[in-house]
Residue, then its C-alpha position, 0 to 999 in steps of 0.5 A: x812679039x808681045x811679053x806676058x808679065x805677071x801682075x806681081x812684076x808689073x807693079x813692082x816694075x812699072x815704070x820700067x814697063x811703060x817706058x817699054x810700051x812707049x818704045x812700041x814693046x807690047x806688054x800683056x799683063x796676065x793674071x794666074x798665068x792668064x793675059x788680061x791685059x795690053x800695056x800700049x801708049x795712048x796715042x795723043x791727037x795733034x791738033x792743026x795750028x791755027x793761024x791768027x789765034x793771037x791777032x790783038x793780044x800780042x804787039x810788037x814795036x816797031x823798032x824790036x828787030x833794031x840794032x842794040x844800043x851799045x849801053x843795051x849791049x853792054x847791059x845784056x852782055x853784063x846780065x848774069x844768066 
């Protein structure tokens, strides 16, 4: 079921009303007591993932997955977050 909001509510309340609309709420916005309006969510397009975008621009060495050594443990362990 869809709410009529008049245009003086709307602007005084809007932030409140789109996060309505992005709930799935439909929001008619009326002016003189006339819809004129739909408040809905814009649907964003997911674009596919494209494998191998980063070939060439990212490198890895070859020991990053090795244990740490212990002074690179202490180290990390010492680092303030």
């Amino acid at each position: 079921m869809s709410e009529i909001v008049n245009m003086h509510q709307a602007k005084s309340s809007l932030s409140r009303l789109v996060e309505r609309a992005l709930a799935g709420e439909e929001i008619l916005i009326a002016r003189n007591g006339e819809p004129v309006v739909k408040l809905v969510p814009v649907l964003r397009e997911h674009k596919p993932r494209v494998p191998g975008r980063y070939k060439g621009k990212i490198w890895i060495a070859p020991d990053c997955f090795e244990p740490m050594s212990e002074e690179e443990l202490d180290l990390w362990e010492k680092w303030d977050h």
